[in-house]
Every structure is written in structure tokens, then in C-alpha cells.
C-alpha positions as CSV (number, residue, x, y, z in Angstrom):
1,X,-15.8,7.9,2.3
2,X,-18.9,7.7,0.0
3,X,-18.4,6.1,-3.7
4,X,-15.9,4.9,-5.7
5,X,-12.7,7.5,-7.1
6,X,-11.8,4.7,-9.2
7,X,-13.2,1.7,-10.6
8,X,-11.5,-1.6,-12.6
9,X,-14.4,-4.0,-14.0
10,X,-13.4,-7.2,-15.9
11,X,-9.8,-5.4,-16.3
12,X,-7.3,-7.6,-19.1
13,X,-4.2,-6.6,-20.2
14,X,-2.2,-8.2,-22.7
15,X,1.1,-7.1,-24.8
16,X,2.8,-9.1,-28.0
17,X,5.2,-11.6,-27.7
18,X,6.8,-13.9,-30.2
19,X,3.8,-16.0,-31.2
20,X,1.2,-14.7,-29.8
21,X,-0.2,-12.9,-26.5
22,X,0.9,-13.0,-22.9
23,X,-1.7,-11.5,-20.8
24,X,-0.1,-8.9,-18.0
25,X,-3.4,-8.7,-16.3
26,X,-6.8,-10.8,-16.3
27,X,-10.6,-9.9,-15.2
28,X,-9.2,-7.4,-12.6
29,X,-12.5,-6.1,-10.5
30,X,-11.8,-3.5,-8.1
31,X,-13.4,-0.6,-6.1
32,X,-11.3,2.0,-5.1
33,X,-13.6,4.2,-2.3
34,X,-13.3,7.4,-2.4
35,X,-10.7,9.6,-0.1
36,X,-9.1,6.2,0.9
37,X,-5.7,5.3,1.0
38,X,-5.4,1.6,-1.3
39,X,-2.5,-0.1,-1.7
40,X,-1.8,-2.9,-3.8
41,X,0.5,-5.5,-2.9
42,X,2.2,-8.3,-5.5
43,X,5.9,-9.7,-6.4
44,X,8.0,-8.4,-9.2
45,X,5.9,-9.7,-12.1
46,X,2.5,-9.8,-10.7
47,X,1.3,-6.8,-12.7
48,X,0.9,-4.1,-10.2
49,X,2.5,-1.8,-12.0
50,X,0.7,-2.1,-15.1
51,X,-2.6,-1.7,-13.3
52,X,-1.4,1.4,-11.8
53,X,-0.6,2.6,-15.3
54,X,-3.7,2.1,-16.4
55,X,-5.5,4.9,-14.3
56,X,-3.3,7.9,-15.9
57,X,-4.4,6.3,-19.2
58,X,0.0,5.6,-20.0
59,X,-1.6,1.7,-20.8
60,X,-5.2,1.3,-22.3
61,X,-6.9,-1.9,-21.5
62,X,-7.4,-4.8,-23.6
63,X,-10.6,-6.0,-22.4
64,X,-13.2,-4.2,-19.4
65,X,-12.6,-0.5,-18.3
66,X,-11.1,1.6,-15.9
67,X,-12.9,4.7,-14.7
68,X,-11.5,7.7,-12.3
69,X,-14.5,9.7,-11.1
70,X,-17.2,8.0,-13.4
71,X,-15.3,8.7,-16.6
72,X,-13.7,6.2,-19.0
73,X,-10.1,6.6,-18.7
74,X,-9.7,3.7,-21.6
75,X,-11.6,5.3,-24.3
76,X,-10.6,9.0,-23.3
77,X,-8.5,11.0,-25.9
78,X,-7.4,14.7,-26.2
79,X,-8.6,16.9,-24.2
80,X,-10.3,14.7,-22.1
81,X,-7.8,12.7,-21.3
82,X,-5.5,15.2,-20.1
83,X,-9.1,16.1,-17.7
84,X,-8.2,13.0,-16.4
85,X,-4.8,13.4,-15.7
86,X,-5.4,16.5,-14.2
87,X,-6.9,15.0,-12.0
88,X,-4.6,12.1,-11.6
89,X,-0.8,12.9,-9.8
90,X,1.9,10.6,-10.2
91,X,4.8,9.5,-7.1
92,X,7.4,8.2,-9.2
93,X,10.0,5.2,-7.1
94,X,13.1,6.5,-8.5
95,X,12.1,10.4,-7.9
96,X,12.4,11.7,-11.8
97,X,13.3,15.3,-10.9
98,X,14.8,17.3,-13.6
99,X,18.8,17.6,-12.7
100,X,18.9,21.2,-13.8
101,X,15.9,22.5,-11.8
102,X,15.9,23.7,-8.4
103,X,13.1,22.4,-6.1
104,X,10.9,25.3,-6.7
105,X,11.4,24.7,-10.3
106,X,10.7,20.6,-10.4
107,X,7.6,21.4,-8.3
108,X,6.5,24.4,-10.7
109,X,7.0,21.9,-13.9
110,X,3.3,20.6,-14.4
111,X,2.1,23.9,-13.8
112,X,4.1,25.5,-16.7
113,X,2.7,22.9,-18.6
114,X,-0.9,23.1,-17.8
115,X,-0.1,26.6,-19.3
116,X,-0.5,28.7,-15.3
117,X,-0.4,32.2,-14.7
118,X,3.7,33.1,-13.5
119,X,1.7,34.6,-11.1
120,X,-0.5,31.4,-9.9
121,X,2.7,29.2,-10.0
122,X,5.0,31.1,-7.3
123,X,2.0,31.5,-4.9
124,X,1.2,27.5,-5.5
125,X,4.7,26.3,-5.3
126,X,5.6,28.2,-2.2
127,X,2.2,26.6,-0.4
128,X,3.4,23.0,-1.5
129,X,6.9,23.7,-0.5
130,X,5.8,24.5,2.6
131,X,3.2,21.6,2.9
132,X,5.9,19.1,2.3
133,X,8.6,20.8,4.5
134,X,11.2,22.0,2.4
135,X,10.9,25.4,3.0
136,X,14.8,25.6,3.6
137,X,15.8,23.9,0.5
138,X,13.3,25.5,-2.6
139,X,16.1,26.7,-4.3
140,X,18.1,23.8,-3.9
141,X,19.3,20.9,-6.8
142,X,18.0,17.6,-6.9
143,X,22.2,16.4,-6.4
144,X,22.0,18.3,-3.1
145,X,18.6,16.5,-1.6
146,X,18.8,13.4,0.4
147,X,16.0,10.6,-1.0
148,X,13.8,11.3,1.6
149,X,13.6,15.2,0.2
150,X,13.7,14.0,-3.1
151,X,11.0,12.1,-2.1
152,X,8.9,15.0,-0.5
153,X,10.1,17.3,-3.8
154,X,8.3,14.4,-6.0
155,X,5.0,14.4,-4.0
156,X,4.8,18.1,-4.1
157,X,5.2,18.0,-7.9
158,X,2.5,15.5,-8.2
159,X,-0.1,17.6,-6.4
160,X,0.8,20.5,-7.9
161,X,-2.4,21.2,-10.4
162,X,-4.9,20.0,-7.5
163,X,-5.8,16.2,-8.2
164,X,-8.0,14.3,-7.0
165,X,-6.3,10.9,-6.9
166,X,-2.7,10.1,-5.9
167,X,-0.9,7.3,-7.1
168,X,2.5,6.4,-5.6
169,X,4.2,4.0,-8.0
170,X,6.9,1.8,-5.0
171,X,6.9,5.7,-3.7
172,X,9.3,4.6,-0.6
173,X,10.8,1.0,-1.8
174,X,14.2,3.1,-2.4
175,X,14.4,4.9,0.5
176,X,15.6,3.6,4.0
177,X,13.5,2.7,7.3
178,X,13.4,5.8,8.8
179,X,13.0,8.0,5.7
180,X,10.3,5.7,4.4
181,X,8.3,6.0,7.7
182,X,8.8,10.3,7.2
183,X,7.5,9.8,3.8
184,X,4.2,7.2,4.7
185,X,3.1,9.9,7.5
186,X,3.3,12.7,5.0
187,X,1.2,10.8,2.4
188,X,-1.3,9.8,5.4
189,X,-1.4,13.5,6.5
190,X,-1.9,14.7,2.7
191,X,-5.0,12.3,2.9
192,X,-6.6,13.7,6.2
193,X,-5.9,17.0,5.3
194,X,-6.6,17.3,1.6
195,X,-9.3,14.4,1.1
196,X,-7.6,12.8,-1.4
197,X,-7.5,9.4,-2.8
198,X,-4.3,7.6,-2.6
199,X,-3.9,4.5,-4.5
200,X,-0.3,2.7,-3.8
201,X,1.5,-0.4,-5.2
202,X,4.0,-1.7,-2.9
203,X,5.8,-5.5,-2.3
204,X,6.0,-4.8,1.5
205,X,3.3,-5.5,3.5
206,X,4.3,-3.3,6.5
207,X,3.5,-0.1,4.1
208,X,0.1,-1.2,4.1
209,X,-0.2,-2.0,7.8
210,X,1.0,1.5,8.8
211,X,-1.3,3.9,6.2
212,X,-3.8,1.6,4.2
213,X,-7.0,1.5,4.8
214,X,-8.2,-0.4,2.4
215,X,-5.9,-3.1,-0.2
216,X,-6.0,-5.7,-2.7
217,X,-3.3,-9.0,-3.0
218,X,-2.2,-9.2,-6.9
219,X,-0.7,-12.7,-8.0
220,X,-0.4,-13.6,-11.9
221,X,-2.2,-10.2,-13.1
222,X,-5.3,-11.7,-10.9
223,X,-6.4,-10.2,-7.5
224,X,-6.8,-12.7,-5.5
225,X,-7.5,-11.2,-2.3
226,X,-9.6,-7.4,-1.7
227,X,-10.9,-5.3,1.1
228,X,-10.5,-3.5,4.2
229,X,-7.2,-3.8,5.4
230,X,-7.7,-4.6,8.7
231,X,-9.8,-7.8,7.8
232,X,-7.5,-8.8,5.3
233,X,-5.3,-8.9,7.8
234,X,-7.2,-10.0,10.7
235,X,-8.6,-13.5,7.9
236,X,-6.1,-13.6,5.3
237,X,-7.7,-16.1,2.8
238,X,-4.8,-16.8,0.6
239,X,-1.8,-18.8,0.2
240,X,-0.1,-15.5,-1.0
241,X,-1.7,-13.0,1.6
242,X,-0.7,-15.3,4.3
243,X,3.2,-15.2,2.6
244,X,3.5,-12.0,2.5
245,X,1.7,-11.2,6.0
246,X,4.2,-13.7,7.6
247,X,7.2,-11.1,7.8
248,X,5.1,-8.3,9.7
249,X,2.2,-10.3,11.9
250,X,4.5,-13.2,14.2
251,X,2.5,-15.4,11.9
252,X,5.4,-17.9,11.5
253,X,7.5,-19.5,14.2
254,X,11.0,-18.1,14.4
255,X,13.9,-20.8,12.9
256,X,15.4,-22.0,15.8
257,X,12.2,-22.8,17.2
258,X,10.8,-24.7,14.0
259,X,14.1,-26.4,13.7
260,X,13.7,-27.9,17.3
261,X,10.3,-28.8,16.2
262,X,11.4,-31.2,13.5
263,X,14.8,-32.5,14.7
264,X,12.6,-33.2,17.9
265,X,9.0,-33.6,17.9
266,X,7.6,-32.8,21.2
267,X,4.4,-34.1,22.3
268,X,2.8,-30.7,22.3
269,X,0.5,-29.2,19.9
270,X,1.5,-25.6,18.4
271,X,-1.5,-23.3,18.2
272,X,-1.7,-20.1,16.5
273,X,-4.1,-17.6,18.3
274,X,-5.0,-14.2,16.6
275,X,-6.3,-11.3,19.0
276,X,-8.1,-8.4,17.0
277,X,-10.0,-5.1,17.8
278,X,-10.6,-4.8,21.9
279,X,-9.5,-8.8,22.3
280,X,-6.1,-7.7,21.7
281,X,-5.2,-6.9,25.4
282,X,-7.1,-10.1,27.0
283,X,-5.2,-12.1,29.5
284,X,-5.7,-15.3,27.1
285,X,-3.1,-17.4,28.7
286,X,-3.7,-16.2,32.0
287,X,-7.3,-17.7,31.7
288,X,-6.1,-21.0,29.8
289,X,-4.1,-21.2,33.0
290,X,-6.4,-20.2,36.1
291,X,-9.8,-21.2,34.1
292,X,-8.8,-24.3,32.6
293,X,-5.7,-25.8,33.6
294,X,-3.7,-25.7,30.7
295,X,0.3,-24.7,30.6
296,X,0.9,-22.6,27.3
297,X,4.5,-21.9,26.2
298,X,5.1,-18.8,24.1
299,X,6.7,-19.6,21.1
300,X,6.6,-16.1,18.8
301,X,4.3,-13.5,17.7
302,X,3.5,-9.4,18.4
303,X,1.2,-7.2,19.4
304,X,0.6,-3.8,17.3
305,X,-1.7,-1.6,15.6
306,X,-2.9,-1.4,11.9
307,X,-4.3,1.8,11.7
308,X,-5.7,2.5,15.0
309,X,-6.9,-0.4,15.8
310,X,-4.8,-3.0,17.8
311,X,-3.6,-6.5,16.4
312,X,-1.5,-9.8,17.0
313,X,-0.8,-12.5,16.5
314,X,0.9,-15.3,19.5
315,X,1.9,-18.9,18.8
316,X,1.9,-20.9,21.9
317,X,2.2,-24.6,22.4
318,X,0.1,-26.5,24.6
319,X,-0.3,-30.5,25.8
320,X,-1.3,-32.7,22.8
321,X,-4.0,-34.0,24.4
322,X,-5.5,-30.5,25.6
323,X,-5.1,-29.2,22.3
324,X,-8.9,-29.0,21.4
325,X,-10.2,-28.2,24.5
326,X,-7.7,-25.2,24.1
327,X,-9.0,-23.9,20.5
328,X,-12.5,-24.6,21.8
329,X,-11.9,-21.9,24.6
């Protein structure tokens, strides 16, 4: 990956309300690199959505600029703004296929529009189909798709004039466990095989673990957190990364045990150890044991991979008074 597909410096965003202003988004400065996957992570409210807008030029900043590619998607108009959107395809959450159009048909819409050859559009169509595996249902109604297919039918119309970025607007928030896994390895195949930039807005951190390589923490139209996602995982700096990473990493004890812990504090100390990159494997408590002496108890935590790379977290309690001597090892 070598530059940035998209840039946000000093990014504010505000719309009217009775009185005066309430600002959506404030000083947002982000690097997007180039033939990454990003995603963006926030709660309802935190303006993720509106940032995502603002790449497609659908909302135009207030204050700083957004570019895609080096050019000025805030100040673009006409002709090259639709450039830019050319360049920019859209994953919608709730799938916004046309009723009365058969798959083929949904996928071929932006084509019509960009004015393609009949010709062009059946031989394009036919090689998306066939990229997102739907060759058994192209003539098939959006009523007749499960929302995994729609799913697969909406990414295929999104690359259909050959962009350059991706954007995937809560792509899989609406679509179950399973069929939301299908949909992530398609996106993270699409990106391997096509060298595209995907940039994602999700509120479930697990989306991120499984395809992102890189991501950014939202909170009160700020960014607050940015950078590889790995590290942001591995040294989450904020009160709101840590939140949200406490569903997915074993970061937090499980109830019953924290319950015990305050109806009856022991005289043990709960430590939270974090094994990354080729630590993840190490026989930790064997060697607190053999090494040093010390009995840890397993309270919670997990083991797995973010990306390729192996993770965990494991939160153990030890004797009070061999607490330090414990973190020190």
C-alpha cells in the first residue's frame, strides 16, 4: 500500500437547527492508505455516517476538505464530480435494489446510467455476477433473494463502472452471523483480488477484527482513536475503544465472576495480561508457576487472530502480595 486513496484534513460538519448550529462532525484528520480495507467504528450518533457521505460528495463539508485520489471532492461540481463518483461505489445497509429489476438488471443500473455500450453492459454484468456468485440467480427478483444475496447483488452493482474506492455504509449490520461472515470474506477477497480501497463504517468491532486492516474510533463527530488495527487493538488508548473492544477481546471478566468479586473480596489481585504477535502461544502461567512460584487462576479471556496475526487477551488472579512481582515478569 503506497499513499493515501482518501484524505480528511480539519473535516467540520455542521447542519441548522432551531437557533443556531449543531456541529455533526469536528476537525476530523484522517489517512485512508491506499488498497486498504478501513473501517470506522462509532455509536448511533457519532457521525460515521455523515463522514462516509462526505467521500461520494452526497454532504459537502463545512470547514477542511476531503480528497479521493488527490482531488477535492468538496469543491467538485459537474462533470467532475460525477469523475469522482465514478470512481467512488456505494454498499448500501438496507440493499436498495430496484423491486422490478432482476439481478442482472440492478447490477446493470449504473452502467445504463453512465451512458454504456448494450454491448459493454451484458459482458460486465455477467463477469460481476459471476465474481459475486450468483450465477444461478441473474435473472432472479430482489423478493426471491435471501439478504445475504441481496447483499452480494448490492456489492456487484457498486463495482459495476470500475471504482477505485469501496464504501460499505453498515454493509452486513442487517444480515445474520453466518451471512455476515459470507459477505466480509467476499469484500476481503474483492480487495486482494481487485486492489481496491474499502472504507467501512460499522458499530461492531468484530467486523473489523476479521477484515480491517487499518480503522479509526468516532465519538461525538471527533476521532478519537486511528491506526493499524492490530495496534489499536493490541493498546487501545481510549475509554471508548476499550468499550467497544470489551465484547470481542475477553477484555472484561465474565458476570458471575465480577459479582463474586464484589459480594466477596478475595485477597487476590486480578491481572489482565495481553499476548500479541508470536507471544501469543507462550506458556505464561506455566513459567509464573515453575519459574517463579506463583499460583494463577484463570478467570476469562481468548485467544484468536486479527488478520493473520494471533491475539488475546487472559485475566488471571494471583496472591495479593505477589501481584507486582507477577506484572514485573
Amino acid at each position: 500500500m503506497t499513499g493515501a486513496a482518501i484524505t480528511f484534513e480539519g473535516l467540520g460538519k455542521s447542519f441548522p437547527k432551531a437557533g443556531g448550529q449543531v456541529m455533526a462532525l469536528a476537525d476530523i484528520t484522517l489517512s485512508v492508505p491506499q488498497g486498504s480495507i478501513t473501517g470506522i467504528i462509532g455509536r448511533s450518533g457519532a457521525g460515521k455516517s455523515t463522514l462516509l457521505r462526505m467521500v461520494n460528495g452526497l454532504e459537502r463539508p463545512t470547514t477542511g476538505k476531503v480528497s479521493v485520489a488527490g482531488r477535492d471532492v468538496g469543491t467538485a461540481t459537474g462533470s467532475g464530480l460525477r469523475a469522482i463518483r465514478r470512481d467512488v461505489g456505494m454498499i448500501f445497509q438496507h440493499f436498495n435494489l430496484l423491486a422490478s429489476r432482476s439481478v442482472r438488471g440492478n447490477i446493470a443500473l449504473p452502467l445504463e446510467v453512465a451512458g454504456t455500450p448494450r454491448g459493454q453492459i451484458r459482458a460486465r454484468v455477467d463477469q460481476l455476477i459471476d465474481q459475486v456468485g450468483l450465477g444461478a440467480l441473474a435473472d432472479r427478483y430482489p423478493a426471491e433473494l435471501s439478504g445475504g444475496q441481496k447483499q452480494r447483488v448490492g456489492i456487484a452493482r457498486a463495482l459495476a463502472t470500475g471504482p477505485k474506492v469501496l464504501l460499505s455504509d453498515e454493509a452486513t449490520s442487517a444480515l445474520d452471523p453466518e451471512t455476515t461472515q459470507t459477505v466480509l470474506d467476499l469484500l476481503a477477497q474483492i480487495n486482494r483480488d481487485l486492489g481496491l480501497t474499502v472504507l467501512l463504517i460499522t458499530h461492531e468491532m468484530a467486523v473489523l477484527r476479521d477484515i480491517a486492516s487499518h480503522m479509526a474510533v468516532i465519538e461525538a463527530g471527533r476521532i478519537v482513536e486511528a491506526g493499524p488495527t492490530y495496534d489499536v487493538f493490541a493498546r487501545p488508548a481510549h475509554a471508548t475503544t476499550r468499550s467497544f473492544l470489551s465484547g470481542v477481546t475477553g477484555a472484561t471478566l465474565p458476570a458471575f465472576v465480577a459479582a463474586r468479586l464484589q459480594a466477596d473480596p478475595p485477597g487476590d489481585q486480578v491481572i489482565r495480561v495481553t499476548f500479541a504477535g508470536t507471544h501469543a502461544t507462550d506458556p505464561m502461567l506455566a513459567r509464573l508457576a515453575t519459574d517463579l512460584g506463583i499460583s494463577a487462576n484463570i478467570l476469562g479471556g481468548t485467544i484468536e487472530e486479527i488478520g493473520t496475526r494471533p491475539f488475546g487477551n487472559l485475566l488471571i488472579s494471583v496472591p495479593h502480595d505477589r501481584g507486582d512481582q507477577a506484572r514485573a515478569s
